[in-house]
N, C-alpha and C positions, 0 to 999 in steps of 0.2 A: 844151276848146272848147265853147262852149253857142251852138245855135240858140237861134232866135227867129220864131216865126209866129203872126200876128195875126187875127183873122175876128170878124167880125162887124157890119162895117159896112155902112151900105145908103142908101137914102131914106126920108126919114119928114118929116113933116110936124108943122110948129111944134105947141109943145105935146108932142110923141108921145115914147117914150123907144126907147132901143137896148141892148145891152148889148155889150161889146166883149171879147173873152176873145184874150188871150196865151197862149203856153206855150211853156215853156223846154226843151231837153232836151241832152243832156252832161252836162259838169262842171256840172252845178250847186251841187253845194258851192262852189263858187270866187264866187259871186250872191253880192251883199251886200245889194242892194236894187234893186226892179224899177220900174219906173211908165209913162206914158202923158204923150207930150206931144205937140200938132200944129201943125199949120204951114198955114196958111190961106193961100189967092193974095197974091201982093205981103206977104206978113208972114212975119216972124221963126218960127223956132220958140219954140213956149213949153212952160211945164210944164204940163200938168194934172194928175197926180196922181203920188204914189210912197209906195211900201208898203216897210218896210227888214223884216230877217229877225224880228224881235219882235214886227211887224206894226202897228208907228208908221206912223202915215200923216201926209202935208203935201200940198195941194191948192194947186193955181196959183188966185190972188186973182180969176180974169175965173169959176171955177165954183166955188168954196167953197160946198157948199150942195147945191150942183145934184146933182153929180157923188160917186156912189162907188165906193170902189177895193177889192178885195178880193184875197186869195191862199188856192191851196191847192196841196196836193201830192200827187199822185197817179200811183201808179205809175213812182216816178222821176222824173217832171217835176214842173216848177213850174208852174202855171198864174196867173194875174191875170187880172181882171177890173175892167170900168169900167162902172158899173149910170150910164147918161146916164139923168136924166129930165128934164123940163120943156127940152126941145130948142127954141133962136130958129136961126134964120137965120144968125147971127153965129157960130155952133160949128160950123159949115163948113167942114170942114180933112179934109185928110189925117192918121189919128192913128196914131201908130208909139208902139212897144212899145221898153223900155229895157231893159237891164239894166246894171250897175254892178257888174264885175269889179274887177282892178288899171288896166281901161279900160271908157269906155261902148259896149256893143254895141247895137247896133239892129236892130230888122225892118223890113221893106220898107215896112210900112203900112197903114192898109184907110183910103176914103174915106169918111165921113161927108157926108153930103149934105141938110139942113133947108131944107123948101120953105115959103114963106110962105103 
């Protein structure tokens, strides 16, 4: 079984960056590939980033640029990371934490919050 806990979201204002740190713990051999996707008011979830065990990365098309993803492992867990900079208003979402077993596991969330 693998947790999943997210931290590092907050308020920041346009322009400012945040950094988002996940980490995994259990089974984590059983991870094939981790990432960060969020879910804004009235909108879908989408992808913003994922990182697979070789440490290929694919970025959702709305932060290609913006946004990087990173992993390590440390002491038995996995950790990822999401380096946000150049933060609009529009990256305003709830951002959860993924991982990809023989199913998708999720964490609860952290808020992101960009004031104009």
């Amino acid at each position: 079984q693998v947790q999943l806990v997210e931290s590092g979201g907050g308020l920041v204002q346009a322009g400012g960056s945040l950094r988002l740190s996940c980490v995994a713990s259990g089974n984590i051999d059983s991870i094939n590939s981790m990432g960060w996707y969020r879910q804004a008011p009235g909108k879908q979830r989408e992808l913003v980033a994922r990182i697979n065990k070789d440490g290929a990365t694919n970025y959702g098309d709305s932060v290609s640029g913006q946004f990087t993803i990173s992993k390590d492992e440390i002491d038995a867990k996995l950790w990822i990371y999401l380096q946000m900079n150049g933060l609009k208003p529009e990256d305003t979402a709830i951002y959860y934490c993924n991982a990809m077993t023989w199913r998708h596991l999720w964490g609860k969330g952290t808020l992101v919050t960009v004031s104009s």
